[in-house]
C-alpha positions in Angstrom: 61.4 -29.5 -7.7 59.0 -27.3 -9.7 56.1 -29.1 -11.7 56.3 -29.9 -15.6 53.3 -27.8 -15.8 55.0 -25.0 -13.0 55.2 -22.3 -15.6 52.3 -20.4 -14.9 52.4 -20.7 -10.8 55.0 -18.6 -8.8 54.8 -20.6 -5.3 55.2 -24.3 -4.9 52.3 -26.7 -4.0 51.1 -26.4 -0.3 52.2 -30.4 0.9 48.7 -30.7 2.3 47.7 -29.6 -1.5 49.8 -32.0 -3.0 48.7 -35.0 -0.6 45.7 -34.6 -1.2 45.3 -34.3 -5.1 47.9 -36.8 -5.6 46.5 -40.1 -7.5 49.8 -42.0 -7.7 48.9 -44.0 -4.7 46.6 -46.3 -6.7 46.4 -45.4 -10.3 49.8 -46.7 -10.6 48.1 -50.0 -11.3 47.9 -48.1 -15.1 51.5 -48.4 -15.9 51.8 -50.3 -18.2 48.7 -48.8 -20.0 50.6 -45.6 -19.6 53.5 -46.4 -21.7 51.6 -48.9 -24.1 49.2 -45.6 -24.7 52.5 -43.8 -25.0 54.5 -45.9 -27.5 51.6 -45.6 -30.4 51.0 -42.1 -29.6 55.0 -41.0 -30.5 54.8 -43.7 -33.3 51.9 -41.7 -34.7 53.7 -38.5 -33.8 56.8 -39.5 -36.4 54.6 -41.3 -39.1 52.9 -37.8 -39.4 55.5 -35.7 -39.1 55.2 -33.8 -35.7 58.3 -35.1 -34.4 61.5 -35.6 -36.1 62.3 -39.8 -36.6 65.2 -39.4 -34.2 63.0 -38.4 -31.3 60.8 -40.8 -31.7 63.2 -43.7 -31.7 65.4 -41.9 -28.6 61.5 -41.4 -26.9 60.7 -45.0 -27.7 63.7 -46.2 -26.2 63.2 -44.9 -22.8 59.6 -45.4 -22.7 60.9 -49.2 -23.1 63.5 -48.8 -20.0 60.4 -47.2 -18.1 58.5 -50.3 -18.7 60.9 -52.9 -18.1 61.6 -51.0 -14.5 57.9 -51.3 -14.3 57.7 -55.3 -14.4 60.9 -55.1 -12.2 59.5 -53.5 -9.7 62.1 -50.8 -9.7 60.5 -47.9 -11.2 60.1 -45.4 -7.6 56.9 -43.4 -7.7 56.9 -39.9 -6.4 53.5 -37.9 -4.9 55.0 -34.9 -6.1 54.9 -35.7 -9.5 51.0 -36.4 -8.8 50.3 -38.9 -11.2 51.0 -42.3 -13.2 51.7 -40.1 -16.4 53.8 -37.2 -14.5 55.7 -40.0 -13.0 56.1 -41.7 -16.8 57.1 -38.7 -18.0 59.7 -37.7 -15.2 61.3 -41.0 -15.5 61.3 -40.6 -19.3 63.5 -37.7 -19.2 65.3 -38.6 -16.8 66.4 -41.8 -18.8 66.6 -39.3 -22.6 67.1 -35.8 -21.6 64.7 -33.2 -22.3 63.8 -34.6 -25.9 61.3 -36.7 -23.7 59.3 -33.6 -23.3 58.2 -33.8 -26.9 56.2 -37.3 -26.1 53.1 -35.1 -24.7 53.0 -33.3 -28.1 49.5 -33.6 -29.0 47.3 -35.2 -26.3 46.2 -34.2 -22.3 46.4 -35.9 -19.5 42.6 -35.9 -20.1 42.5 -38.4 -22.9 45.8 -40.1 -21.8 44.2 -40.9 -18.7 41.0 -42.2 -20.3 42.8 -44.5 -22.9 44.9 -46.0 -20.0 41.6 -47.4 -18.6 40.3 -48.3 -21.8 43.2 -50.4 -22.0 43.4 -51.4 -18.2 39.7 -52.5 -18.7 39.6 -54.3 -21.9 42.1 -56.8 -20.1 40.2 -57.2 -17.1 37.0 -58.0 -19.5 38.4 -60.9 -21.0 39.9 -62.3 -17.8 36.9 -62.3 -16.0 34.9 -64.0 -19.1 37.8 -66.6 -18.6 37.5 -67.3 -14.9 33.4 -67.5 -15.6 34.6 -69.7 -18.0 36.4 -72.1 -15.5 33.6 -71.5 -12.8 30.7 -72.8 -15.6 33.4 -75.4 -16.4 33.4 -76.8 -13.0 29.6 -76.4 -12.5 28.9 -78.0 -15.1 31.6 -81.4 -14.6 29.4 -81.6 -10.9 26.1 -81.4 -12.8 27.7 -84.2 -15.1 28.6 -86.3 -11.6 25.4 -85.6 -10.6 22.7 -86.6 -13.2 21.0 -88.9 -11.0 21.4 -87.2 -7.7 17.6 -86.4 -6.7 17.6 -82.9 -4.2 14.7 -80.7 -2.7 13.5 -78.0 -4.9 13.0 -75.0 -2.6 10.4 -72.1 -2.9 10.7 -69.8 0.2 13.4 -71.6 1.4 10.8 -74.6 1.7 10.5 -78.0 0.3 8.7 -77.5 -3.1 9.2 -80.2 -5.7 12.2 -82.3 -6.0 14.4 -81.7 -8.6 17.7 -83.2 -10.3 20.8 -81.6 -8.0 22.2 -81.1 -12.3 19.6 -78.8 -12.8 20.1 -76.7 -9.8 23.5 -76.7 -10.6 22.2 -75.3 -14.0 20.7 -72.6 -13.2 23.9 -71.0 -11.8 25.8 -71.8 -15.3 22.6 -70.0 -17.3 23.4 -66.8 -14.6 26.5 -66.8 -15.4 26.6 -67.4 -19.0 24.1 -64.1 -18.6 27.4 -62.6 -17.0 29.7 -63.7 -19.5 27.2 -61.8 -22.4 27.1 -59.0 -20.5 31.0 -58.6 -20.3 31.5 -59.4 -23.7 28.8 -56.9 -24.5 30.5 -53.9 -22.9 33.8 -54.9 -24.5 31.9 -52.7 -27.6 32.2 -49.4 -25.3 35.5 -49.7 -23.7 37.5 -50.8 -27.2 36.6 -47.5 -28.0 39.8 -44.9 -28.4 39.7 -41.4 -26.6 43.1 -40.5 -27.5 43.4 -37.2 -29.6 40.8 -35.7 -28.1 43.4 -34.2 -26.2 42.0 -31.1 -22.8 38.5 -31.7 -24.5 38.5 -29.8 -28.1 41.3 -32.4 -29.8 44.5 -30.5 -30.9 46.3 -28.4 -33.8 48.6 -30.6 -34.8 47.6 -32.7 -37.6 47.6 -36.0 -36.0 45.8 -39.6 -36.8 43.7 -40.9 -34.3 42.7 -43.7 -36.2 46.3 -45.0 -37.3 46.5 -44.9 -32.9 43.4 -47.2 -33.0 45.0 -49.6 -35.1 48.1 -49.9 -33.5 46.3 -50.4 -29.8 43.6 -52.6 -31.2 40.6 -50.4 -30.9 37.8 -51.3 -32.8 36.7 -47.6 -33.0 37.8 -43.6 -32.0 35.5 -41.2 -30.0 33.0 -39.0 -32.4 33.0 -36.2 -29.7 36.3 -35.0 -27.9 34.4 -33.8 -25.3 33.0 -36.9 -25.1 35.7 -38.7 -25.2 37.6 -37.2 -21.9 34.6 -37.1 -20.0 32.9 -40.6 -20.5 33.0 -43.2 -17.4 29.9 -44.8 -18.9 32.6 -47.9 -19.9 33.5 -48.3 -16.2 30.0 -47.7 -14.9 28.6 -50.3 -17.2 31.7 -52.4 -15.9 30.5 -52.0 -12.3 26.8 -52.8 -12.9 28.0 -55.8 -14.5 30.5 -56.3 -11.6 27.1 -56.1 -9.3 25.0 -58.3 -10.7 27.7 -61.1 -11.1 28.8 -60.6 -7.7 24.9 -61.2 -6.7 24.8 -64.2 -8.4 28.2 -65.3 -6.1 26.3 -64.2 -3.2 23.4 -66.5 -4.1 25.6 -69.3 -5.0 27.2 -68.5 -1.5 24.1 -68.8 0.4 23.2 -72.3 -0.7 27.3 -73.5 -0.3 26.6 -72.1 3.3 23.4 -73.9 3.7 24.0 -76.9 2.0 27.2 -77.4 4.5 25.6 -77.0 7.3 24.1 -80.3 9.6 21.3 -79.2 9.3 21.0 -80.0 5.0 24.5 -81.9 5.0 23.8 -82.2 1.0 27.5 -81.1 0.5 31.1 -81.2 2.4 33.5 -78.4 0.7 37.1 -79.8 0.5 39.0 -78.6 3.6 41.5 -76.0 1.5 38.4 -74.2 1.2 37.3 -73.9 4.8 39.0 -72.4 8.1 38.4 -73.5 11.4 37.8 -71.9 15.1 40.0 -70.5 17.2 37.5 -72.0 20.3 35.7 -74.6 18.9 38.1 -77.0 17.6 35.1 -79.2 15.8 34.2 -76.2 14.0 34.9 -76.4 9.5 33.5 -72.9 8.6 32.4 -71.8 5.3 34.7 -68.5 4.9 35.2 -68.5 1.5 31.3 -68.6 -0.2 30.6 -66.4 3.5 33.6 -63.7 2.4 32.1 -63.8 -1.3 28.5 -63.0 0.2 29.6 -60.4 2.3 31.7 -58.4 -0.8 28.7 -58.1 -2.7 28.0 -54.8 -1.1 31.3 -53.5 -1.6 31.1 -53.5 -5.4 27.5 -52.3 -5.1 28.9 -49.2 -3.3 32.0 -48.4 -5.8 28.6 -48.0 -8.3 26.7 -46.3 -6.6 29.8 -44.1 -5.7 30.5 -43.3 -9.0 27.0 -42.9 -10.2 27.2 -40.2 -7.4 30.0 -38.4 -8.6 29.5 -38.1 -12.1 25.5 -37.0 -12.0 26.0 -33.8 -11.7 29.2 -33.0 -14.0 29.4 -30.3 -16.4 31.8 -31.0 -19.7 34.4 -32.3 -20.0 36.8 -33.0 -17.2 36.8 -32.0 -13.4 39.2 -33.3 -10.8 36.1 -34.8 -9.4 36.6 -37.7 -12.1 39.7 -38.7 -10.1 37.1 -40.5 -7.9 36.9 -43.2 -10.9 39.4 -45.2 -10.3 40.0 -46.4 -7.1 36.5 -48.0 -6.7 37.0 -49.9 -10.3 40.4 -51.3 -9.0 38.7 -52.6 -5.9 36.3 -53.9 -8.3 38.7 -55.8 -10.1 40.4 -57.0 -6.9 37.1 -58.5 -5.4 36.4 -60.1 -8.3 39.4 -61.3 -8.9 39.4 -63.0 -5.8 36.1 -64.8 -5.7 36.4 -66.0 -9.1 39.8 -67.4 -8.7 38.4 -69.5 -5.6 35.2 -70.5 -7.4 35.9 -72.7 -9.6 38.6 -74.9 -7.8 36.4 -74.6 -4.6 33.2 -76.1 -6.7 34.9 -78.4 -8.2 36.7 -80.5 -5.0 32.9 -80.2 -3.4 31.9 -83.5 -2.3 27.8 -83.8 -2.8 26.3 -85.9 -0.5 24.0 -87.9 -2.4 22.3 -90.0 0.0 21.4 -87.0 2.7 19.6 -85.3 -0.3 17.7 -88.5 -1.2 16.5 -88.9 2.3 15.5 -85.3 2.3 13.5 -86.0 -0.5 11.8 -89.0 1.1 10.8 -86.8 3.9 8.6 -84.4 2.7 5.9 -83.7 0.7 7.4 -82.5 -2.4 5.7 -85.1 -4.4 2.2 -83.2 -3.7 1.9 -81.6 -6.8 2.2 -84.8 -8.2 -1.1 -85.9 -6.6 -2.8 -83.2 -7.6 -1.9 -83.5 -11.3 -3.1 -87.4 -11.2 -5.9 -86.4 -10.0 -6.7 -84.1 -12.6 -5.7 -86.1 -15.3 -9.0 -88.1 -14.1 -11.3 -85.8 -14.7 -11.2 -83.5 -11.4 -10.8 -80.2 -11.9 -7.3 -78.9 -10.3 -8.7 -76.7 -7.5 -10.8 -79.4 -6.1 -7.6 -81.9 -6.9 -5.7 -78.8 -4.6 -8.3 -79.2 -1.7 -8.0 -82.9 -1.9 -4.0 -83.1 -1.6 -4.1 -80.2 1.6 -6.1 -82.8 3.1 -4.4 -85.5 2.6 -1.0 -83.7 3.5 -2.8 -82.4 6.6 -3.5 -86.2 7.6 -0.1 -87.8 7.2 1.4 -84.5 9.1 -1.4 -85.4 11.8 -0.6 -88.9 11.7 3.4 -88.4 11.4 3.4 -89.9 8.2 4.6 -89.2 4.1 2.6 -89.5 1.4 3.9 -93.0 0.2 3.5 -94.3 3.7 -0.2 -94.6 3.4 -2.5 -97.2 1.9 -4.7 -97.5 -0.8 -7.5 -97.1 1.6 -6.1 -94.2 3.2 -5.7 -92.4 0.3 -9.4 -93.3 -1.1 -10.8 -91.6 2.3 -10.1 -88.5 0.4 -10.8 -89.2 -3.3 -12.0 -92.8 -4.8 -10.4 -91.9 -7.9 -7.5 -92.9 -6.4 -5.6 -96.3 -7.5 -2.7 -98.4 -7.4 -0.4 -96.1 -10.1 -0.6 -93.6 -7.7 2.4 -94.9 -5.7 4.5 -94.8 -9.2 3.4 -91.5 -9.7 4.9 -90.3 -6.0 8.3 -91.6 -6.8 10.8 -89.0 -6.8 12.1 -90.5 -10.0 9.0 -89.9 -11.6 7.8 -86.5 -10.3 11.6 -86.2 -11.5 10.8 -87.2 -15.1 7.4 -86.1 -15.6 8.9 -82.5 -16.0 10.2 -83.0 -19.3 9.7 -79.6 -21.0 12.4 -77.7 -22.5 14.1 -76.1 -19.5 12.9 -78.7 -16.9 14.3 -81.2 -14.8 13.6 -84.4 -16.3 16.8 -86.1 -16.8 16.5 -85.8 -21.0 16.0 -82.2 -21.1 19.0 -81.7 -17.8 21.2 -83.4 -20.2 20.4 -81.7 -23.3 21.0 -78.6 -21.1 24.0 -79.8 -20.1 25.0 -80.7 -24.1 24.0 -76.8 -24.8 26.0 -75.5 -22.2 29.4 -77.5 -23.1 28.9 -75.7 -26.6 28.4 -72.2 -25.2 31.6 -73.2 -23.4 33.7 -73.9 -26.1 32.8 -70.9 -27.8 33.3 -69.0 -24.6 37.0 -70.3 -24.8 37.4 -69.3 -28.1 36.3 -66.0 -27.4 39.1 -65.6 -24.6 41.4 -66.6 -26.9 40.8 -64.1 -29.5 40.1 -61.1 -27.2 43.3 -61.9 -25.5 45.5 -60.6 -28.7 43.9 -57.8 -29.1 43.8 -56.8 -25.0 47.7 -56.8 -25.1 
């Protein structure tokens, strides 16, 4: 069967040729896009004019059988026909006749193509700001749980100072409130409309772009035609922002992994979460959290991949920029996955509250603590610093922790040392005595928590509005 753009060729497509070039294989994950980009752009082509009002309403018609074959599952793609829009466009006139050759009055592949990933895009934006949602959600009803669950603070994955196990959990909802910013910031750039800018010098006929805009739900048109069919700048800033929230998994990951193991035993992740060995049969492995880590680099490479092919592109479109898509669709796909798991996973972990208090007792996190007292009374800190090392070396020496040892033992190494000091070393007060804004203390953990909760609501609310207009 000869091509709908065969006119100007006089042999058929070598198979090999064909094969190769073909995109259907994956951006037929744009379907829908395709026809919703379709449906306002023959709307727009009868409110101005260009196509007579029975045309439009026959064209509309079978663009509407196309889709609902779509969401059946019945529509049969065809590598011949190359592409999602060849293959829209073929079943469109097979459904009207040849009047559904008048739908591609006006526009290119070249824009068409770009608008169905501004669309595809926009919609994975505001899911993934709802599934960070649901993973801060859960985060933050452990932290809750967890308000008076004292853990090791870790610097170089060493004991440091201890800390409330809320305000590690925290952290994670600040990174990924970061994330959520970050995705609703590049919602700007991809509600932006290419259509009409048609190969890359926009078109004769005397269409509206902006009356398309409206009808989509774009905020705004491209300035610049050529601009607007060459730009992947939307989907690279999509795959940064896919990079650094998949780093912050990875982190999140790590510690999961850690903290299950018997070695730390501060948390036991609910068995639906876990798989076992096919040799050891005591074995509950962390494969989620260790899958999550390990697709970090994946994403990392689909940006760097596309960075790649587009730094060295003249304007406006080259076949190279077929290379766009299949890295942002396994994009979506491994994010997809790890967020879906996230928040159900984090939310079923059990936190052992009693190992992480007796990992707390067992170390010398409280040293800091010592040093401070002892500046407080006049010392200055350095020599408060030498002091504490020497002490520290003593009860390691003596296999000892700081609040085993006496009064006396203490005053071998400083007589400014009294009774307080042993209020001072308990983890409830190192705790507490870090009550700046930001810190652990319980106050300011709570008030964090309070902040958080309305970030959260307003998150939601953003989802729900961004939903409409993502349709």
């Amino acid at each position: 069967m000869s091509k709908l753009w065969g006119g100007r060729f006089t042999k058929q497509t070598n198979r090999l040729v064909e094969e190769y070039t073909a995109s259907i294989g994956f951006d037929k994950a744009l379907a829908e896009e395709d026809v919703q980009g379709s449906l306002a752009h023959v709307t727009m082509l009868g409110k101005c004019g260009i196509l007579p009002a029975d045309d439009v309403d026959k064209i509309k018609d079978g663009l509407h059988a196309v889709l609902n074959k779509i969401r059946r599952g019945e529509l049969e793609y065809s590598v011949s026909d190359e592409d999602i829009h060849m293959n829209i466009e073929k079943q469109l006139i097979d459904e009207v006749g040849s009047v559904g050759g008048k739908l591609h009055t006006g526009r290119s592949r070249n824009d068409q193509v770009a608008t169905d990933m501004h669309l595809y895009l926009r919609k994975r934006v505001v899911e993934f700001v709802g599934l960070l949602h649901d993973l801060q959600e859960a985060l933050i009803g452990q932290a809750k749980a967890n308000q008076d669950t004292i853990v090791p603070g870790y610097t170089h994955l060493q004991r440091a100072q201890p800390i409330l196990f809320a305000h590690h959990l925290m952290a994670y909802v600040s990174m990924f409130q970061r994330d959520i910013e970050r995705l609703q910031d590049s919602y700007k750039r991809i509600n932006v409309l290419p259509l009409g800018a048609g190969a890359l010098a926009g078109t004769t006929f005397p269409i509206d772009r902006h009356f398309v805009a409206e009808q989509l739900n774009f905020d705004a048109v491209y300035e610049n035609s050529l601009d607007a069919v060459s730009d992947r700048d939307f989907i690279l800033e999509f795959l940064a922002d896919a990079s650094i929230l998949m780093m912050h998994l990875s982190r999140l990951s790590e510690e999961l992994v850690l903290w299950s193991s018997t070695e730390f035993r501060f948390v036991e992740l609910d068995d639906a979460f876990c798989t076992g060995s096919s040799i050891m049969p005591q074995k509950k492995n962390p494969d989620v959290p260790e899958l999550v880590r390990g697709k970090a680099g994946r994403v990392y490479g689909n940006l760097m991949g596309l960075l790649t092919v587009l730094k060295s592109l003249p304007l406006a479109y080259n076949k190279d920029m077929q290379e766009d898509k299949e890295g942002m669709f396994d994009t979506v796909a491994t994010l997809q996955g790890a967020l879906r798991l996230f928040a159900p996973m984090i939310a079923t972990m059990k936190v052992n509250g009693d190992r992480m208090r007796e990992a707390v007792n067992k170390d010398f996190s409280n040293a800091t603590d010592i040093a401070d007292f002892l500046a407080g009374k006049g010392l200055p800190f350095r020599q408060a610093h030498e002091v504490i090392g020497k002490t520290v070396l003593y009860c390691i020496q003596n296999e000892k922790f700081l609040l085993d040892l006496s009064l006396e033992e203490f005053k071998q190494f400083s007589p400014l040392f009294d009774e307080t000091i042993y209020e001072v070393l308990k983890p409830e007060t190192v705790v507490n005595a870090r009550n700046v804004y930001g810190g652990t203390a319980s106050g300011q953990v709570a008030a964090a928590i309070a902040r958080a909760e309305t970030k959260l609501a307003d998150t939601g609310e953003w989802v729900r509005s961004y939903m409409e207009k993502s349709k």
